[in-house]
C-alpha positions as CSV (number, residue, x, y, z in Angstrom):
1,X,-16.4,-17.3,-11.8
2,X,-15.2,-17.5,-8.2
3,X,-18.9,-19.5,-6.8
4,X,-17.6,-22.6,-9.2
5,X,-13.8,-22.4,-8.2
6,X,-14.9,-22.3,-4.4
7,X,-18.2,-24.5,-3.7
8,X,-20.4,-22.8,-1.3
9,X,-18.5,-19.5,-1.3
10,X,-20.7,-16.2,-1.3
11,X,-20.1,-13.6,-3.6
12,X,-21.0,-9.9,-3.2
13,X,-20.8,-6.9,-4.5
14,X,-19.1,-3.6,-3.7
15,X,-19.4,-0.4,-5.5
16,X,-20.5,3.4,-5.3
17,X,-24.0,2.3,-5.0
18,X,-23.4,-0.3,-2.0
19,X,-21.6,2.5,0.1
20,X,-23.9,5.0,-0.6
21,X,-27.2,3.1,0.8
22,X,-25.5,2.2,3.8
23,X,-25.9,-0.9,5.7
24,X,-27.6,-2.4,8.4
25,X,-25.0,-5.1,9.4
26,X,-24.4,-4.2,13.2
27,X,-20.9,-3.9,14.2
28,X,-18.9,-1.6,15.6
29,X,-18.5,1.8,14.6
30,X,-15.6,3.8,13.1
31,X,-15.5,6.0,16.0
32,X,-15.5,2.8,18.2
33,X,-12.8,1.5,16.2
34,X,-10.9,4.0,16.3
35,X,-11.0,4.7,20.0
36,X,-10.2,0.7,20.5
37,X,-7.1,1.4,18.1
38,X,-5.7,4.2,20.1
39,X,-5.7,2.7,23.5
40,X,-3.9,-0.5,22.2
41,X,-1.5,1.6,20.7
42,X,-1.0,3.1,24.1
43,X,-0.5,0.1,25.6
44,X,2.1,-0.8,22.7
45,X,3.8,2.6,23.7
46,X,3.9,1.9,27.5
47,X,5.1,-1.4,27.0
48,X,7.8,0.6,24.5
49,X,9.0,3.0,26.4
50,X,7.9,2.4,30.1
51,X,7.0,5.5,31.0
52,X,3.9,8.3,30.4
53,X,6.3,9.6,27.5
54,X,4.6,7.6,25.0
55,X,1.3,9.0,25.1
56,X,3.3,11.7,23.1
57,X,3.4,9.8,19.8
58,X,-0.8,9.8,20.0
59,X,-0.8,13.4,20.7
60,X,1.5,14.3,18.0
61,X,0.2,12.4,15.3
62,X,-3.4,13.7,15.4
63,X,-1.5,17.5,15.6
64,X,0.8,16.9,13.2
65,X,-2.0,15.3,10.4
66,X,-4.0,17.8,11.0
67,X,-1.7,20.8,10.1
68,X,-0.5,19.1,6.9
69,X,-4.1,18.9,5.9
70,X,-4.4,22.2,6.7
71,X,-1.4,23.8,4.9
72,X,-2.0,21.6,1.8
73,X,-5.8,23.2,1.9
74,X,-4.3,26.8,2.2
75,X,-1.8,25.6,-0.7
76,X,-4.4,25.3,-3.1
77,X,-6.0,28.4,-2.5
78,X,-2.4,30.7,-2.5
79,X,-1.1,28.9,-5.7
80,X,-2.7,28.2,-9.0
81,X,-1.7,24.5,-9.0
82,X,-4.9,22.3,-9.2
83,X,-4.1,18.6,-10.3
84,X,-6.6,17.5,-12.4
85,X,-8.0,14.1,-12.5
86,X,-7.8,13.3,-15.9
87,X,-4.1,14.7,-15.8
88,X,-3.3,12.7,-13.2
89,X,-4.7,9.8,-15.4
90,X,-2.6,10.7,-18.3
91,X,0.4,11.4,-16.0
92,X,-0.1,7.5,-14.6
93,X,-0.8,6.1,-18.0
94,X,2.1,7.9,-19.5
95,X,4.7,6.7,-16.7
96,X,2.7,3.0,-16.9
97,X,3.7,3.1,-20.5
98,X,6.9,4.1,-20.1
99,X,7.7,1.3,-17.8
100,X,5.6,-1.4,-19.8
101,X,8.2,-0.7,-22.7
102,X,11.6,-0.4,-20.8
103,X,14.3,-2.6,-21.5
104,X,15.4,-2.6,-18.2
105,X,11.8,-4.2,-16.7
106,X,12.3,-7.4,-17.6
107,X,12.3,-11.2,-15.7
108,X,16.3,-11.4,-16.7
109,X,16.8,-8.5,-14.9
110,X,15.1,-9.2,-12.1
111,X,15.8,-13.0,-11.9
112,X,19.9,-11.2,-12.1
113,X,18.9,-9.0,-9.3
114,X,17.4,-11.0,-7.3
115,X,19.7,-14.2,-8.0
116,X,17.1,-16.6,-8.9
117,X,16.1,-18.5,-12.3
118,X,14.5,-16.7,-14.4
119,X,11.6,-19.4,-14.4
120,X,11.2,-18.0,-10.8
121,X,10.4,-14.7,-12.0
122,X,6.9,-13.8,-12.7
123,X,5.9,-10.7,-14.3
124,X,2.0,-9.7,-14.7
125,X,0.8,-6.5,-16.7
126,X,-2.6,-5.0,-15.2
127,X,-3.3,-2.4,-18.3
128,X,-6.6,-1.6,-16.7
129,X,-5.1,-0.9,-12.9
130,X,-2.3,1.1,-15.0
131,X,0.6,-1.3,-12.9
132,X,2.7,-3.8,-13.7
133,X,3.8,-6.9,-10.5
134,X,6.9,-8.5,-10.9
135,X,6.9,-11.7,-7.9
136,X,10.0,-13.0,-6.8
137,X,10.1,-16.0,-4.3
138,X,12.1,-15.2,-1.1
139,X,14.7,-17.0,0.1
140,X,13.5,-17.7,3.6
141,X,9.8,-17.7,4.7
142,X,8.5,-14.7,6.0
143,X,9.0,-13.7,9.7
144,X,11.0,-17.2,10.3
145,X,14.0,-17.4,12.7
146,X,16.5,-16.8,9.9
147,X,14.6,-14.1,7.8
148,X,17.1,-11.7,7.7
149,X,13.6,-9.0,5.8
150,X,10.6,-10.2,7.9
151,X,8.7,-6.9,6.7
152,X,9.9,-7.4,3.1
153,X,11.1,-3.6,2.6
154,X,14.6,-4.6,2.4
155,X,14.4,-6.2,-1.4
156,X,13.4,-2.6,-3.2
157,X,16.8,-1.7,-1.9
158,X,17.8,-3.4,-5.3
159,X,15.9,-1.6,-7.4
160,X,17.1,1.8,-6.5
161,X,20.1,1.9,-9.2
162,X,18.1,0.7,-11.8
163,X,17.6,3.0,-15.1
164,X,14.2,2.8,-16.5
């Protein structure tokens, strides 16, 4: 249990239950938050582009989120698509499957990929989550000088000729 790994550390709870009954630890509210979020973002912008222009980006995204939510709404009342959840479940368990038992997913493959040792490579199946992690050390440390990937999205690139 995580109390005897880390002396002294508290443990609680999260859950359906906890969210519903609400809380009474102070704090800011989401509203707050949110309103806090939006001027630094502004500030980002200004600093961006130097100009009012990028007060643009803030209008646009609210707009913009808003119709999509919209139009996917309207969408499910024109068409007769409706996604179950337990078909999305089987969908995910299917594909997990799938992938769990592809000869391509393996740590030689990766540890070829990636051009490490294959001792390097670790590989974890999460059956309950439906996922599978595959960890891969990088070459540099992340956001150094000569990290060529500081936000790590250039090593899927890899991955997108591989046949599953």
């Amino acid at each position: 249990m995580i109390t005897r790994a880390i002396p002294g550390a508290g443990v609680a709870q999260t859950g359906i239950e906890q969210l519903s009954a609400g809380g009474s630890a102070g704090g800011s509210s989401v509203m707050t938050e949110i309103l806090i979020g939006g001027a630094l973002a502004l500030l980002v912008l200004l600093w961006v582009f130097g100009s009012a222009l990028a007060i643009l980006p803030l209008i646009s995204a609210p707009v913009s989120t808003l119709t999509m939510q919209l139009a996917i709404y309207g969408l499910t009342y024109v068409t007769n698509i409706h996604i179950n959840p337990a078909a999305q479940f089987i969908v995910a368990l299917l594909g997990y499957l799938h992938l769990s038992t592809s000869p391509a997913l393996t740590v030689d493959t990766f540890a070829r990929l990636y051009q490490v040792e294959p001792a390097r490579v670790r590989m974890y199946h999460h059956r309950p989550a439906l996922a599978i992690k595959i960890g891969v050390p990088r070459p540099h440390v992340q956001s150094a000088l000569d990290d060529p990937d500081c936000c790590g999205g250039q090593q899927y690139s890899l991955l997108l000729d591989l046949a599953l």
